[in-house]
C-alpha positions as CSV (number, residue, x, y, z in Angstrom):
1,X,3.8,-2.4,-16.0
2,X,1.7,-4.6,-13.5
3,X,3.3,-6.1,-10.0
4,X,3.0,-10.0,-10.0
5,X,1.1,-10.2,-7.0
6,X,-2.5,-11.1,-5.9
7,X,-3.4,-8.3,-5.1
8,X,-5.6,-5.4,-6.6
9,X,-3.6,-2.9,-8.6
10,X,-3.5,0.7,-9.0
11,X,-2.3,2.0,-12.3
12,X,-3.4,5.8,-12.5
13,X,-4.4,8.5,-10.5
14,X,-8.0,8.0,-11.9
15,X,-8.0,4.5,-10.3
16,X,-6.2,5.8,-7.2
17,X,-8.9,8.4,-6.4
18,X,-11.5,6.1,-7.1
19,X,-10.1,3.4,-4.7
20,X,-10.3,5.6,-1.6
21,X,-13.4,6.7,-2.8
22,X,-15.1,3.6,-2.9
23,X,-13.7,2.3,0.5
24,X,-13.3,3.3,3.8
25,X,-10.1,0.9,5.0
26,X,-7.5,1.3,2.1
27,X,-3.5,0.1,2.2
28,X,-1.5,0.8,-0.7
29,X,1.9,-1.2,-1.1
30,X,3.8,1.1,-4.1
31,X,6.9,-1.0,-5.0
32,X,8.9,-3.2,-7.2
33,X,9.1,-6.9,-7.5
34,X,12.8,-6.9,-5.0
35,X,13.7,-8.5,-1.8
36,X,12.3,-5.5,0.7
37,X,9.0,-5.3,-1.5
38,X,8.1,-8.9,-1.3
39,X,7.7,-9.6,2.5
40,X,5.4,-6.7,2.1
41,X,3.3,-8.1,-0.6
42,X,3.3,-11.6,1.2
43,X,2.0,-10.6,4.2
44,X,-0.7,-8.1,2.6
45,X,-2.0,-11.6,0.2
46,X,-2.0,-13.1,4.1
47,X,-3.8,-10.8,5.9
48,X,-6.6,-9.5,3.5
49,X,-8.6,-12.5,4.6
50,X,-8.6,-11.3,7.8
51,X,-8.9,-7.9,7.4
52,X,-12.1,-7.9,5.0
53,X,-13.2,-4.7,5.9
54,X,-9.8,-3.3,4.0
55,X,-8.5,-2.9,0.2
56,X,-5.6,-3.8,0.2
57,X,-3.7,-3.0,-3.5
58,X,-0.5,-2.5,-5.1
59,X,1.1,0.0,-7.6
60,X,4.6,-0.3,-9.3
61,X,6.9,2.5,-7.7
62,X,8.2,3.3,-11.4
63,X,5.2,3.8,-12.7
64,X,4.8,7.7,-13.5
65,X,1.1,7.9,-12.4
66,X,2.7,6.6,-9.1
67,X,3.4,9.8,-7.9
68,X,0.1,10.1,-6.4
69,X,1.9,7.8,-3.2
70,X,5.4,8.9,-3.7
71,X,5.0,12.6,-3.1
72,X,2.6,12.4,-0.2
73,X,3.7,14.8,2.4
74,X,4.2,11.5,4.7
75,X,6.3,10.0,2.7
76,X,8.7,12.9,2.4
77,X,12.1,11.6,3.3
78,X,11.0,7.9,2.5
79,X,14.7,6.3,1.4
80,X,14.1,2.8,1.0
81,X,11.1,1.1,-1.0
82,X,8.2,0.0,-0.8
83,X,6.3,2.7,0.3
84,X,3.3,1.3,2.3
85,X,0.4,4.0,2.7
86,X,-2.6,3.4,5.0
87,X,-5.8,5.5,4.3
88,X,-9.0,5.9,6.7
89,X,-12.0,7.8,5.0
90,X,-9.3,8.7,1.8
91,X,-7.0,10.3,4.3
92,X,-3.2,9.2,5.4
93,X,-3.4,7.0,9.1
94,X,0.1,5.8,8.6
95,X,3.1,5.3,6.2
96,X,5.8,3.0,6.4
97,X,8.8,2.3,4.5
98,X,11.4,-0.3,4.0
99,X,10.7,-3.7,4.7
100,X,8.0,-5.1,7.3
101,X,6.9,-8.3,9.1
102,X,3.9,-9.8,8.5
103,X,3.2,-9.0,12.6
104,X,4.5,-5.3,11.7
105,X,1.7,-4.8,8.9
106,X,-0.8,-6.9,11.1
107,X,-0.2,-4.5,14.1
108,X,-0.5,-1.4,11.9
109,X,-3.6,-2.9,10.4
110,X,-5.3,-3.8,14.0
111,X,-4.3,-0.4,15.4
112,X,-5.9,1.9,12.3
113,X,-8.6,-0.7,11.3
């Protein structure tokens, strides 16, 4: 089960806790291939140029390994997909859920990073 993005991809927790172990700047978009997931995704393939200093991945929301993002404490309560989880030195800056601009991520992005 892989996201058809182009963007790095998570698939266990092995590769999740490797990922904020190996960088300092990390957002993780855990969705599905559907209308509120794909702005996300867009604007993520948009702004990694720009953003060098993060990694920027994705991991399929179904996926049981995925529970590593969906039971974070900060996303308790999260209704709507994706769940978008920002980490700073393998801890939680921000999460966001539901669907976001381009200029909603970038914002996040310049205040955290």
């Amino acid at each position: 089960m892989e996201l058809q993005t182009r963007l790095n991809h998570i698939h266990s927790e092995a590769e999740f806790n490797q990922v904020l172990e190996e960088n300092r700047n990390v957002m993780i978009c855990c969705g599905r291939m559907g209308p509120m997931c794909l702005p996300v995704y867009a604007a993520m393939e948009i702004l990694k140029e720009q953003f060098q200093q993060v990694a920027f991945y994705d991991m399929p929301f179904d996926h049981p390994e995925a529970h590593v993002i969906r039971k974070l404490s900060e996303c308790r309560g999260f209704m709507g997909l994706p769940f978008t989880v920002y980490f700073k030195n393998g801890v939680v800056v921000k999460a966001t859920t539901n669907i976001q601009t381009q200029d909603q991520v970038e914002s996040i992005l310049k205040a955290y990073y």
